[in-house]
N, C-alpha and C positions, 0 to 999 in steps of 0.2 A: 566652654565655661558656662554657658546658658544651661544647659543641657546638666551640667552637674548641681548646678544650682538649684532647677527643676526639681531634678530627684531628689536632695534633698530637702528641699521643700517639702516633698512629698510623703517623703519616711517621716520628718517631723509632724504634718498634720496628721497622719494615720498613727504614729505612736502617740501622740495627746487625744485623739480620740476612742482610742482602745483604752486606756487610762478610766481606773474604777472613781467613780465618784468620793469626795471625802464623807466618810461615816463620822459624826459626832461621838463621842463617846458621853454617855449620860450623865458625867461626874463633871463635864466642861458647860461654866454657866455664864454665859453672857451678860455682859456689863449693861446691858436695858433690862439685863433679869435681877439684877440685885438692885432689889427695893431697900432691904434691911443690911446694910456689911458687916452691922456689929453681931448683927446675929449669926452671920456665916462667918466670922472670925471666930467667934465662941464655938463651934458647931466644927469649925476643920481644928481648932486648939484641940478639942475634947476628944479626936478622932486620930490626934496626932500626925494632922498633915498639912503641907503648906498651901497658901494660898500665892499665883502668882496673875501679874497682870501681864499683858500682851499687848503692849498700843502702840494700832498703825494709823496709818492719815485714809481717812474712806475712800473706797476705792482704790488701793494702794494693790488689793490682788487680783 
């Protein structure tokens, strides 16, 4: 039981570490970056795309 446990341990750390880092994509804008919303509301209206929000408790990932 030890022993399978081990191993998978083991496959779990080496697959999380093989694991590509998250790439931002440059259209996702961080809630400390919106100084102005009315103007990024106007600005995704005019562009005809939605705006959505994501809230987690910090530290939560």
């Amino acid at each position: 039981m030890r022993i399978a446990l081990a191993l998978l341990s083991l496959i779990g750390v080496s697959a999380l570490h093989a694991a590509e880092p998250l790439i931002v994509p440059d259209y996702v804008i961080f809630f400390e970056d919106l100084e102005n919303l009315d103007e990024v509301q106007k600005e995704a209206a005019e562009a005809n795309k939605a705006i959505a929000f994501l809230l987690m408790e910090p530290g939560s990932t």
